[in-house]
N, C-alpha and C positions, 0 to 999 in steps of 0.2 A: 652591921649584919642584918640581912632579912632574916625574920621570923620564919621557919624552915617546918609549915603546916602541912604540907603535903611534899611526896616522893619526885622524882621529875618526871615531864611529861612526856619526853622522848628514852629509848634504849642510846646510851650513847655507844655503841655495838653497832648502830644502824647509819649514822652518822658517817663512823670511821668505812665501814662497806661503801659506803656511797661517794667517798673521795676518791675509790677507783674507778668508778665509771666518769667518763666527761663530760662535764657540763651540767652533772649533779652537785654540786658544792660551787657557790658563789662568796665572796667576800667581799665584804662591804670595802670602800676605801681607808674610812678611817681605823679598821680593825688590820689593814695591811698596814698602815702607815705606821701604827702602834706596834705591828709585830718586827720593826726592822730592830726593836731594845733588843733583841733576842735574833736577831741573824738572820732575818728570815726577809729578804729583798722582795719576793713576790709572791703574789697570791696563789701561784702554781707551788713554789716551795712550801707555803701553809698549809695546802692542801697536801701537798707529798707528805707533809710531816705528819699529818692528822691522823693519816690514810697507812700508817705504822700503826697505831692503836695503842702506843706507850707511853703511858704518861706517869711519872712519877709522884706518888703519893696524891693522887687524887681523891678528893672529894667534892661532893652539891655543894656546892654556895649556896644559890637561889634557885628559885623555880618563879616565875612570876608571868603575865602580859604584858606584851608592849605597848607603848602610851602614846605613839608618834604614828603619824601615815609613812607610808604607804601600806604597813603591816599591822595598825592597829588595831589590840585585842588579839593579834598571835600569841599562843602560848610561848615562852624561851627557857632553857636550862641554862643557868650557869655554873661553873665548876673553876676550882682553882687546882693546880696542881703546880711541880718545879719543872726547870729545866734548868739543872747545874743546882748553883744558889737560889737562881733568882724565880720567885713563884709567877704564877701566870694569871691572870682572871680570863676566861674562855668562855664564851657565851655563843649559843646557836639557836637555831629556830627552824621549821620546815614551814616551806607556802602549801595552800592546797593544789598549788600545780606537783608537787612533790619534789622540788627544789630546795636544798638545802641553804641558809644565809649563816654565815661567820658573822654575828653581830661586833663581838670585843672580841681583842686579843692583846691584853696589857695587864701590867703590874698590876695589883690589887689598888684600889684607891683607900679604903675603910676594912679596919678589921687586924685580925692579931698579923696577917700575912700582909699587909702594907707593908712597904719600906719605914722605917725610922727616919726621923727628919734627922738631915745632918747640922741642924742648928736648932737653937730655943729660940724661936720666936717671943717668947714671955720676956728676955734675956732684951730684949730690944725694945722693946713699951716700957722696962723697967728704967733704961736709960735716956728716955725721953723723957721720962718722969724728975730725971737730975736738973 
């Protein structure tokens, strides 16, 4: 988990507004490709989904800059919330054209809301050690 020193940088209120207009909300590919865990075939249904405003039990993850180009140094929110069981890691960002990007849209990787490994890895170094 990030160190959570500041609030986030965007209303995620503004966000969800902006998935009604067209061609305000973009998504990256990999955060579509990741959101098919969760049902969601296209980047037009990610954004219909968004564009409801309902997210169950959310809250900030992070708040941080991004470190890569084309956007580096954009401020980003991240937020985890469910849908069903399974929690989501949800990250966005605005350009100063005022274009919204969908950075993630996936399972949590780090943190109490990751999945459980469905094996002990420790459990398999131990047996190499035989």
């Amino acid at each position: 988990m990030v160190a959570r020193s500041r609030g986030p940088y965007y209303h995620l209120s503004d966000i969800v507004k902006s998935c009604s207009v067209p061609g305000m909300v973009h998504v990256r590919k990999k955060a579509k490709d990741d959101a098919q865990n969760f049902g969601f075939e296209t980047a037009t249904r990610i954004i219909e989904f968004i564009s409801i405003g309902v997210f169950e039990d959310i809250e900030l993850d992070n708040s941080d800059v991004l470190d890569h180009e084309p956007d580096k140094g954009t401020p980003f929110d991240a937020y985890i919330f469910r849908i069903g069981p399974k929690h989501v890691y949800f990250a966005f960002y605005k350009r100063p054209n005022g274009t919204w990007i969908i950075k993630s849209f996936h399972t949590p990787n780090i943190g109490e809301k990751a999945p459980q490994l469905s094996h002990s890895p420790f459990n398999l170094l131990e047996g190499l050690k035989k």
